[in-house]
N, C-alpha and C positions, 0 to 999 in steps of 0.2 A: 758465674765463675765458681767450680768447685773449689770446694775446702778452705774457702776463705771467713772469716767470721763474721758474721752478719752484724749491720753496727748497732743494734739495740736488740736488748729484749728485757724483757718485764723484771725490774732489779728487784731483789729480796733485801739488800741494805741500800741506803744511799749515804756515803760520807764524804763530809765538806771539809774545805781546807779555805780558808782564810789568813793571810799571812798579814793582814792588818786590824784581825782583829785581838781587843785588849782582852779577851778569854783564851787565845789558841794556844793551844797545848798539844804538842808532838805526842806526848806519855798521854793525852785523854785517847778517849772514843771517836771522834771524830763527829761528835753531834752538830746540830746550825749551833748549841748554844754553845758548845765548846770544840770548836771548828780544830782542825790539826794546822800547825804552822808552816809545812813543808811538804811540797808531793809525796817526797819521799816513803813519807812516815803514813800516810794514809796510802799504796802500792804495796807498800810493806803489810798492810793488816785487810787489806782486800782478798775475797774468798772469790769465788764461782758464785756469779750472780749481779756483784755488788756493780754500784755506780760511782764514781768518785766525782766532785762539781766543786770546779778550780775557782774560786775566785778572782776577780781582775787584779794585776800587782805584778809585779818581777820576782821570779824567784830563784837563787843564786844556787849554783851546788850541781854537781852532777847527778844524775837521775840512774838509776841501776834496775832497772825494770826487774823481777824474777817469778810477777802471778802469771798463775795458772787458771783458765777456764775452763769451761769445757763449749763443745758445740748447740748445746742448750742454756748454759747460762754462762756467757763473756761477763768478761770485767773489762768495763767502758772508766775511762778516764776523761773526763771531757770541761772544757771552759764552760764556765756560766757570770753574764754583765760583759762587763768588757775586756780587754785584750787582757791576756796570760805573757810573760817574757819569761823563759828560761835560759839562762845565763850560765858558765861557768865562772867558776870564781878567778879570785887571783891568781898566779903561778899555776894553773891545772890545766892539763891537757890531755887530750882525748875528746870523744863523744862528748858532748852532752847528756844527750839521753842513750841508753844502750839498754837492748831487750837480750837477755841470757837467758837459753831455757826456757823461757814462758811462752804458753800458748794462750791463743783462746782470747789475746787484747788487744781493744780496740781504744787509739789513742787521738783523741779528736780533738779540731782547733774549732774556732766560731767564726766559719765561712770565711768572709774576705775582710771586713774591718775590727773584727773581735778575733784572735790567732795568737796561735802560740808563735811565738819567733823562737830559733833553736839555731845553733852554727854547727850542728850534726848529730846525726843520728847511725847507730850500729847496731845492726840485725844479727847477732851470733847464735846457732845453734838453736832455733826459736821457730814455732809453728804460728798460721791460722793468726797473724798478726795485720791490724790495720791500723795505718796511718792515715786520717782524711785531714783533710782545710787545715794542713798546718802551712808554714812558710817557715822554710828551714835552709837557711845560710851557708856557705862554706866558712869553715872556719879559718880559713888563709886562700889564697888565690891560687893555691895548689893544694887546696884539701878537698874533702867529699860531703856535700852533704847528707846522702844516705849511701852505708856500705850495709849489704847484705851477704850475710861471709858464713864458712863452715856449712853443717847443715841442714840450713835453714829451708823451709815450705811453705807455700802458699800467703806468702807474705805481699801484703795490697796498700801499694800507695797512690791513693787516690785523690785529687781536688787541691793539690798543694802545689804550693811555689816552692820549686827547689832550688838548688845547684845541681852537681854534677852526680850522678847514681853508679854504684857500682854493684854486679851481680858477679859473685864468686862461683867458683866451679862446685859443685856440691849441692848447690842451691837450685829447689827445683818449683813450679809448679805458681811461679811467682807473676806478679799484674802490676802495670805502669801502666794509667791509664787517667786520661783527664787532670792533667798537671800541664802548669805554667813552667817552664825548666830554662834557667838562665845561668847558665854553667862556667866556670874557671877556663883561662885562658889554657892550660895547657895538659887539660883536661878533655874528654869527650863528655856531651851530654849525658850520654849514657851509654856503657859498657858494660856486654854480657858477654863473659868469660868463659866458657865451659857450664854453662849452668842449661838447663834442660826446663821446657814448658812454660817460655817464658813471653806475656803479651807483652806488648807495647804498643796502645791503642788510645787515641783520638787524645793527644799532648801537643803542647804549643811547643816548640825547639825554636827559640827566638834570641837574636844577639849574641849567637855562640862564636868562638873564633875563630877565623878562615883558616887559621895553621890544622884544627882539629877534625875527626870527625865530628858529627853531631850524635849518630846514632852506629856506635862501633859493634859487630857481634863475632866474635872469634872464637878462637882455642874448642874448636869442637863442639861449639852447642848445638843442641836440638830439639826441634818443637819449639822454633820461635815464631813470634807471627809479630808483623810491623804494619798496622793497619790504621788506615783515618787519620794519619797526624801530619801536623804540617811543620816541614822543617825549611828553616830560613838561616842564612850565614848572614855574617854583620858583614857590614860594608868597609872600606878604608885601611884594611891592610891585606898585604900580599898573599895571593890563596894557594894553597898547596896539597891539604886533606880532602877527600872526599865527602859530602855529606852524609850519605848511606855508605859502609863498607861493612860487607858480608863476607868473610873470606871464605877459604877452599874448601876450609874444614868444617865451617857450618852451611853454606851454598845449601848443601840437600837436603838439610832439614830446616830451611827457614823459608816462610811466604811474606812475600811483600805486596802488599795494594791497596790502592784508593786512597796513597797519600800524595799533599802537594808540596813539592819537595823542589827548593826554589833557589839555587845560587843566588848572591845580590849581582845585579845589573854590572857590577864593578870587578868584580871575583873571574877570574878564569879556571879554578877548579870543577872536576866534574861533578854531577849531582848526585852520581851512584858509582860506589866500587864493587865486582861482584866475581868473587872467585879468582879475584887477582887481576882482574880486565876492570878499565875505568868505560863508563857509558855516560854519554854526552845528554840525552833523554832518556826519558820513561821509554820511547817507541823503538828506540835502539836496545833498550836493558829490554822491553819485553820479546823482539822480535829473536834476538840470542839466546835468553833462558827462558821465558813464559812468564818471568814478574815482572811486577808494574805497571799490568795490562791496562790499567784504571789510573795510575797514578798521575798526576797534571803537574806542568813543571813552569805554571804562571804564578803572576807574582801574588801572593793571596791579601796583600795591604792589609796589612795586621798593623796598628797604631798600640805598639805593647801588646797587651794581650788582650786588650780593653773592646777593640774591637772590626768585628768585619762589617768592611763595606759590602752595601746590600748585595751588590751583584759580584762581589769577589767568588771567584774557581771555589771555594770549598763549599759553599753554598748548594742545598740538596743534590749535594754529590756525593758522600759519602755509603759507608754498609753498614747497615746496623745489625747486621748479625755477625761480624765481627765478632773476634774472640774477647773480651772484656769491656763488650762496649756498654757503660753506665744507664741505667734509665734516667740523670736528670745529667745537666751541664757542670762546669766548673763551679756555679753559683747554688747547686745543688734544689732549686725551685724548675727549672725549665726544660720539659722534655723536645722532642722533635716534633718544630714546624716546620710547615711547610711554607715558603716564601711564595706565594703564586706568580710573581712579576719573575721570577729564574725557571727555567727549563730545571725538568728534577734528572738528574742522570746517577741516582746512587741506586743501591741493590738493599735488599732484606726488606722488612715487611717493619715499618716505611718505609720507603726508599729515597725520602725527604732530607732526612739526618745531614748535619752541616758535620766538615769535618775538623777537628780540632777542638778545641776544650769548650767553645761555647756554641749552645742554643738558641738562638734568640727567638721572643715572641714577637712575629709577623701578623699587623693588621691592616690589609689593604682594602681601601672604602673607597668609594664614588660618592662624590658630593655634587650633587645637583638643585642648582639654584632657580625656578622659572618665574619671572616677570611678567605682567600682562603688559603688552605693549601697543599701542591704538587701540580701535573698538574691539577687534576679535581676534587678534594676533597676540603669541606667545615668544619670547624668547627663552631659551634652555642655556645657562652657562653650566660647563662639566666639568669636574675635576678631578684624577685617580689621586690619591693620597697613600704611599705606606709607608706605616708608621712602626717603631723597634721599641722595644723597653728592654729591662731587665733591672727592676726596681731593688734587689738587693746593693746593685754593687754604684757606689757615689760616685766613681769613675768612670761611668760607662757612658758611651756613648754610641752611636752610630751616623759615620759619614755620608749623605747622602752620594749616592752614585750616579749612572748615565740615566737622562729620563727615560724610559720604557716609552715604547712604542707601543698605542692603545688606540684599537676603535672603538666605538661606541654604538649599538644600538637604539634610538629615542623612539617610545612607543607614545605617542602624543596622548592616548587614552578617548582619542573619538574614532579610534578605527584604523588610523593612518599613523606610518611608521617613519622613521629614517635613519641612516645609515651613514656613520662619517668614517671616512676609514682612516686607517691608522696613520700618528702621523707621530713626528718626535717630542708635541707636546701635550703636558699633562690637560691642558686647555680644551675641551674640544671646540672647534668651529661649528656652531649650531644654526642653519637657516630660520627665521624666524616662521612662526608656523599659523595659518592660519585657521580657524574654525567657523564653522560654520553659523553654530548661533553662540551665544552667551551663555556663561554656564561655569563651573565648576569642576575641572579637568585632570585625573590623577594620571601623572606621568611619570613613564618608567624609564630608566635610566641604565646601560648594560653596555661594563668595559667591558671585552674581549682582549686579554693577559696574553704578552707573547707565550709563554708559557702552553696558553690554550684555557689556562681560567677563565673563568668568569666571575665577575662584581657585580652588583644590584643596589640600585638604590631608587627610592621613589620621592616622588613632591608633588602636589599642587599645585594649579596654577588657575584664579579665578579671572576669567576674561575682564577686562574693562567696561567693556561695553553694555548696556542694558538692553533691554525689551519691552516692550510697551504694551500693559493691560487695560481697555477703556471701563470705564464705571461711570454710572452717573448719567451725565451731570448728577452733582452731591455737592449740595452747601455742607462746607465742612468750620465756616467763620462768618461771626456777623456780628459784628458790635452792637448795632439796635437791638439783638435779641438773645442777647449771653451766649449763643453758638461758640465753641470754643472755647471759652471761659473768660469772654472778658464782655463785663454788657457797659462801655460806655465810649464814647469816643477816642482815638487813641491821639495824644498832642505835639505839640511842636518837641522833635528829638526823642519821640518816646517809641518804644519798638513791645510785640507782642512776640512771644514763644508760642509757636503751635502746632501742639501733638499731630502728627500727620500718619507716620509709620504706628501700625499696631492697629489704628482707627479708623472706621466709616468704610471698612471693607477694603484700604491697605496693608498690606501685609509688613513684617517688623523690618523685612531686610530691602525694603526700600529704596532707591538711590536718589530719584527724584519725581517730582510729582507735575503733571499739569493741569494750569489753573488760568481762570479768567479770576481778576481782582477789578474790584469796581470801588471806586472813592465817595462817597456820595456827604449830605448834607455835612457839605466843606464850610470851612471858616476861614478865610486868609487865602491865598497861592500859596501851594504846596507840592508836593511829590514824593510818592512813595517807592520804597526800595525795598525787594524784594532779598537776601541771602545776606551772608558774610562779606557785601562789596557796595559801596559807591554808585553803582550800575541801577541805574533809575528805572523804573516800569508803569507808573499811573504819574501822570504832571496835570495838576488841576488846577485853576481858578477859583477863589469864592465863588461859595453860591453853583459852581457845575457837578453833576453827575458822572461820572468818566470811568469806563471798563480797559481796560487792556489785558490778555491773557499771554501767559509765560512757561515754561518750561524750568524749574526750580530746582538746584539740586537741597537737599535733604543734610542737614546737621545733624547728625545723632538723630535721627528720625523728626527733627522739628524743622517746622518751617519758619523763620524768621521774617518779620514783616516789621517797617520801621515807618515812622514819616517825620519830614523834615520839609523847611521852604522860611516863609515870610513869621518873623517873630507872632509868636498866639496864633500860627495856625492847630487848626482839628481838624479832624472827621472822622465817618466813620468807615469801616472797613467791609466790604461781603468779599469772601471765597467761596467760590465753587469750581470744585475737584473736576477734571473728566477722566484723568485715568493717572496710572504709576508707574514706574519703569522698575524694574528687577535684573539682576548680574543670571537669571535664568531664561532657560529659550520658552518665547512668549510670540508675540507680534513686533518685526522690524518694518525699516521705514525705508519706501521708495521714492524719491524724487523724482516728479513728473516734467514738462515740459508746463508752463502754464496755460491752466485750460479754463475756459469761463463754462463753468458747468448751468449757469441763473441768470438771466437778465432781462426782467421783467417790463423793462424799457422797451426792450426792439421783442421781446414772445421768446428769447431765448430759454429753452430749457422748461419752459412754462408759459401758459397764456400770457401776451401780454395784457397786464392789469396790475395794477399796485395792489398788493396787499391788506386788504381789511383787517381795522384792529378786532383784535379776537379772534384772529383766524391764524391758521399756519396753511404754508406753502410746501409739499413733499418734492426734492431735489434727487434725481436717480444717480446713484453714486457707482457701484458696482459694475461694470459691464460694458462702462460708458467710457467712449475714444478711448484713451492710455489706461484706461483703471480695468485693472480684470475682477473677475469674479471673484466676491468670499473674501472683500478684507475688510477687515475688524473698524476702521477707524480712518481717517478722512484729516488731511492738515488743509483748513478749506478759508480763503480771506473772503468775509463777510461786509457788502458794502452798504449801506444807507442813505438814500438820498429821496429828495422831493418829498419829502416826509408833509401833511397837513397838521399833524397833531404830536404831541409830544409821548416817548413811551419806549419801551426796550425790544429787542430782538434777543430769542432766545437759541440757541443752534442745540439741537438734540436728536436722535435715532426716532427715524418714524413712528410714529404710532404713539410715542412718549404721553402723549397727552399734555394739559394745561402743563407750565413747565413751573417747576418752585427756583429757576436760576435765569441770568441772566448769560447776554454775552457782549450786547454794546447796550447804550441808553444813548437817546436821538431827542432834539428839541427839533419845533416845527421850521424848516425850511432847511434844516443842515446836513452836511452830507459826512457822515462820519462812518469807520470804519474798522475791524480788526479781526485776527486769524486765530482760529479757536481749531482745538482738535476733537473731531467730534463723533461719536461712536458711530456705527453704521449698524442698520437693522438689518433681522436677517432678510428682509424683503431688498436688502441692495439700497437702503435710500439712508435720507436723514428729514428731517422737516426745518423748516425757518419760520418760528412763531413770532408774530407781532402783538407786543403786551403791552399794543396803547387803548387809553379809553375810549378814544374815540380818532375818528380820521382813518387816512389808509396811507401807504409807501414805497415806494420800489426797494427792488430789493437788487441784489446781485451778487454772486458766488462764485469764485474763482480756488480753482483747486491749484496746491503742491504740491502734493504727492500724498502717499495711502502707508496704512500701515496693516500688512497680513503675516502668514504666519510662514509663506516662502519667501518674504523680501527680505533683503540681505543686508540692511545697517542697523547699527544698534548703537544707541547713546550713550555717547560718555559726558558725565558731566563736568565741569569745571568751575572751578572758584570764580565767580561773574570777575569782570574786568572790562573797563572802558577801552574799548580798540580805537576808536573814532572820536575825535570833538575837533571840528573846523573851527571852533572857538578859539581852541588855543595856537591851532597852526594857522588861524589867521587867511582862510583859505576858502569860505565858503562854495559852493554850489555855484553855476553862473543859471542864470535861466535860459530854459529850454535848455539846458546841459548836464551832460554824467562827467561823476568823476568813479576815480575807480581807487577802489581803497584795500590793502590787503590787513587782511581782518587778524593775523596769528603775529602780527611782529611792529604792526602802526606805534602803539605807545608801548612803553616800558613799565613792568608790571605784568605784561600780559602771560598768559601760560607757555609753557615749553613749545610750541607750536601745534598744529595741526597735521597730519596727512596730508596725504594731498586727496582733492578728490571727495570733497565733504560736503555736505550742507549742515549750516551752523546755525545755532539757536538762537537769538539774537533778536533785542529792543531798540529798534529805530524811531528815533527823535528829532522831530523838526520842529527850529526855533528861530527867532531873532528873522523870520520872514519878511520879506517887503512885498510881498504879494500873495494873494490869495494862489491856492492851487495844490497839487498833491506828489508825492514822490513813489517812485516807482523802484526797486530792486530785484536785481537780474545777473545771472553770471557776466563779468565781464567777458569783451570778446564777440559776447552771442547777438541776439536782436532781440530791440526795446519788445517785448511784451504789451498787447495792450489791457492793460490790468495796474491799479493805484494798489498802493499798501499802507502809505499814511494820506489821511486829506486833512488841511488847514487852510486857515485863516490869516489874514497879517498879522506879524505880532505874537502869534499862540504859541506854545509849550506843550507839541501835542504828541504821544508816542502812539507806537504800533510795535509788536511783537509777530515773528517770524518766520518760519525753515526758509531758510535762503541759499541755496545752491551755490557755488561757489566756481569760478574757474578750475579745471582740474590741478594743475598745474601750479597753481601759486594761493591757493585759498582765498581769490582776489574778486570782490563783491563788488558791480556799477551800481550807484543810484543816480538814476534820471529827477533831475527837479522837474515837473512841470508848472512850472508858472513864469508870470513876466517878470520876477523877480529874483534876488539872491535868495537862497536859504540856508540856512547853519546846520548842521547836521550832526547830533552824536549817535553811536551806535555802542552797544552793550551788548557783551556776549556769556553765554550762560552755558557754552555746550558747544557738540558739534555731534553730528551723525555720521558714521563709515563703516564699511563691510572690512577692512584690514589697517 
């Protein structure tokens, strides 16, 4: 804006006024230490340069402005702390404040909660004057609160709350711009009279009276421009004024546009008068004369002046190259942003500018949330968020408006995308998403803005599921020989912590580990528990030897080992490792169909011949019926019987050599049993060594399935939990009979459920038997398998651990008893395996 004064520049005095303080003195200097009592008296002794710094207080008295600045050094009058009041006294009328003659000052309030209050202000005869951030009153309901009269120039009232404004004929070159205006009933907002050069740009006109104009321009002015502001009539009494009225005599020399100019809903007056013709719309006022072309005549939901709802018509719709258009808002911090959720339809460079007194700052985010859900599957929740401030003003606020209509882009981060198109909520609807292996997944996130924006935002999302690396066999625990860190027995209620992750060639991120556990030189009946659960895994008698191997998930990288049973039991404890599972792609797990790979009884798989102690048996794994080429690891159940001599079975990758682990231990005549996962060499096989002293044994191998590096489930683990005890439901087994038991939902306690479609990790337990003989499990539905998975005795507490397939459908597991008798049956679950 030419020739207006610029609101600072570098002061050569600065003088203080304090009307509270016990030093102020009118007759001093005006020092901090002897402050002046009265505006007055400190206006009075300001030169070209000076700064004047009002302190907070009311100060009574009419104000007679008459300094002089120049274009390089204004005399700034400005509040500093808190609010300034200027008051007329008793009996006195007129102005307030009145600038005579002076040029060159700039009269400042402190933005919106710190301000001068004034009930009027008079511009006579006075250059290069600025008014900002004040709040200036009418002083009667038919008074004015800024008259600028005679012949006055370049006078700039900016960021204020007023009343009604009045520009006199004479007065030229003059800026209304960025003010809140709440004007006198029988008054216009503002009138310009004959006055020439006169903006009137981006001003709230709110609550003014239906009888008046809002914005009157008559008696021949020229060179007016009425741009960005949005005028509003109050509601509830009879309309008669036009809001905009341009008469005849200025029509040629004034432009109107890009304002929202809005009768209330209740008003029958027109919105523009123009050359003595009333116009019903902007499209009528522009199609007769060429203004208004831009102006919108919706409602702009202004709540005071406090604020625009997000998508209210003035929203980047304005021109910012408008004549007096400010560079910051009403609140004098906030330039033009851009709202991305509005279409932008304004003009100038940017073309973003909201129109009317405020800016606000727009931040609109996309918050995306992903969950790992089953073994390999992700959920993505979306949300657009945008968010308004404008941290100067206590009052401010912003309504939220209609939800925008947003698609979304999801870029899952393994190659594959998807696309939800646009709908009315901030929500997106995200199909859950599958991958392929386990793993660690950055996904990207992208609204699509009616507007035509775009938003971004990214997350992680680590799969559930694990992967399975074999090692070993690796004794990683042995009480007989400090393995571990503990060399003695462990007793009745007593539990070991054991380092697993970081150690013996598993890695720190670990999730669970698989292990054969072996109980040996027992004291009492007992049974050992393997995690954070109840869920039993080794069940021994004095005096027996007893392996069982399990699938464990990992505490803080320890394995917890506990033992419990008959008061003063002990024993000792061996683990040995065969491999780990990791949230990274490794080797997943296929469930087979059950296949007897060894059965040295009838020549299967190998001559028939029992086994000589000291020797091992090589088992072709790889290649063989359902098992294809090249996978790593083997879930294989291990059977012992006809034994002569007493002694262990060891299951390891071919060629292993003498082996330093075990995986069952056998006494002479008994037929015992358990499922070990066990590496595959690269020659396709595994061996089965027998590490008795002496005698020989059959042996037999029944595979369930492989784990390579194309198979497609991955293990999740879970907090063990008992799904099974016919004990308590009083239910046992009948002989020669299955019962079928759904393994995610039998007892309470159990985890959130399963998938469907799983094979689960799981410790089957036969007890309280009245017959010799063995149990078999199998998808329900399908057909008995001939293949045993526990073998006992009358009476015994004997378990076996597992991958047990599952009906697709229902997660729902048969076990067949075989024997002439009932059996009890618990069952412990540790996991489950799936591809989704």
């Amino acid at each position: 804006m030419t020739g207006v004064v610029a609101a600072h520049a570098d002061a050569t005095t600065v003088l203080y006024v304090d009307e509270s303080s016990a030093s102020c003195s009118d007759a001093g200097t005006g020092t901090s230490a002897e402050p002046y009592c009265g505006i007055q008296a400190a206006a009075n002794a300001a030169v070209a340069g000076d700064t004047v710094d009002v302190a907070t207080g009311t100060y009574e008295g009419q104000l007679d402005i008459k300094s002089r600045g120049t274009a390089a050094a204004p005399i700034v009058l400005q509040a500093t702390g808190g609010p300034v009041f200027i008051t007329n006294a008793a009996n006195q009328t007129g102005p307030v404040i009145s600038f005579d003659g002076s040029s060159y000052v700039s009269f400042e309030g402190k933005q919106v909660t710190n301000e001068f209050l004034a009930t009027g202000i008079e511009v006579n005869g006075s250059s290069n004057i600025v008014i900002n951030g004040m709040a200036i009153r009418n002083a009667t309901t038919d008074g004015i609160a800024v008259h600028i009269a005679g012949t006055s120039s370049n006078i700039a009232l900016t960021r204020n709350r007023l009343g009604s404004v009045q520009i006199d004929a004479g007065s030229s070159g003059d800026l209304i711009s960025t003010n809140a205006v709440r004007f006198a009933s029988t008054l216009p907002g503002i009138s310009v009279a004959g006055a020439s050069g006169t903006d009137i740009t981006s001003n709230d006109f709110y609550y003014g009276p239906a009888g008046q104009n809002v914005v009157s321009v008559s008696d021949g002015s020229t060179g007016t421009s009425i741009e960005n502001n949005i005028v509003e009539s109050a509601a509830g009494t009879t309309a008669s004024a036009p809001l905009v009225a341009v008469d005849a005599s200025s029509a040629p020399g004034t432009t109107l546009d890009y304002n929202v100019v809005y009768p209330d809903s209740s008003q029958t007056q027109a919105p523009y008068s123009w050359a003595g013709t009333d116009y019903a719309s902007a499209s009528a006022l522009a199609a007769a004369t060429g203004q208004g072309a831009h102006d919108l005549n919706a409602n702009p939901q202004l709540n005071d002046i406090y604020d625009d709802v997000p998508t209210a018509p003035e929203i980047n719709s304005a021109n910012s190259s408008a004549p007096g258009m400010l560079a910051t808002d009403f609140y004098g911090d906030t330039s033009c942003s851009q709202d991305p959720v509005v279409d932008v339809t304004g003009a100038g460079n940017p073309a973003y500018c909201a129109r009317g007194v405020l800016q606000e700052k727009y931040a609109t985010s996309v918050t995306a949330t992903a969950t790992a859900d089953s073994a390999l599957s992700a959920d993505l929740s979306s949300t657009i968020a945008q968010n308004f401030s404008d941290a100067l003003d206590p009052h401010y606020y912003l309504t939220p408006g209609p939800t925008p209509e947003v698609s979304y882009t999801i870029s899952w981060g393994d190659g594959q995308s998807q696309t939800v198109p646009a709908s009315s909520t901030t929500a997106a609807t995200v199909t859950a998403h599958t991958y392929a292996k386990p793993g660690t997944y950055s996904i990207s996130d992208t609204a699509q803005l009616p507007s035509g924006a775009t938003v971004s935002a990214s997350t992680s999302v680590t799969t559930a599921g694990s992967d399975y690396t074999p090692i070993g066999p690796k004794r990683i625990f042995d009480t007989r020989k400090g393995i571990g860190g503990v060399d003695n027995p462990v007793g009745y209620n007593g539990c070991a912590d054991i380092q697993v992750a970081g150690t013996n060639g598993v890695p720190a991120n670990a999730t669970a580990v698989a292990v054969n556990v072996t109980a040996t030189d027992t004291v009492q009946n007992g049974l050992v528990t393997l995690g954070l659960s109840k869920a039993s895994d080794v069940n021994y008698m004095a005096g027996q030897t007893v392996a069982n191997s399990a699938i464990v998930p990992l505490t803080e990288g320890f394995l917890i080992v506990c033992v419990s049973g008959d008061s003063g039991t002990t024993t000792d404890l061996i683990i040995d490792a065969t491999g780990y599972f990791t949230q990274t792609a490794a080797a997943g797990y296929h469930p087979t169909a059950r296949d007897r790979v060894l059965d040295t009884r009838d020549g299967t798989g190998a001559p028939k011949a029992k086994v000589a102690a000291k020797h091992a048996i090589a088992v072709p794994i790889s290649g063989t019926d359902s098992i294809p080429a090249h996978v790593t690891a083997v879930a294989v159940h291990v059977t012992e019987t006809n034994a002569t001599g007493g002694g262990f079975i060891a299951a390891e990758p071919d060629g292993a050599g003498v082996p330093t682990t075990s995986s069952l231990n056998y006494a002479p005549g008994q037929t015992i049993s358990n499922t070990v996962i066990v590496p595959v060499a690269a020659d396709g096989r595994i061996e089965l060594y027998n590490g008795a002293s002496s005698g020989s044994t059959d042996l037999i191998a029944d595979v369930s399935g492989y784990f390579s590096l194309s198979a497609p489930d991955a293990f999740v683990p879970v907090t063990p939990f008992r799904a099974v005890d016919t004990r308590t439901t009083k239910n046992p087994i009948a002989p020669n009979s299955a019962g079928s038991f759904n393994l995610d939902s039998t007892l309470a306690g159990a985890s959130a459920g399963f998938p469907a479609d799983v094979t689960v990790s799981a410790n089957l337990t036969a007890t309280d038997e009245t017959s010799f003989g063995h149990l078999t499990a199998y998808p329900a539905g399908t057909a008995l398998p001939n293949a045993s998975d526990v073998n006992f005795g009358k009476g015994q507490n004997i378990a076996n651990s597992g991958l047990f397939a599952t009906t697709s459908s229902a997660d729902t597991l048969a076990v067949y008893d075989g024997s002439a008798g009932s059996t009890d049956l618990v069952i412990d679950v540790f996991g489950y395996f799936a591809g989704s």
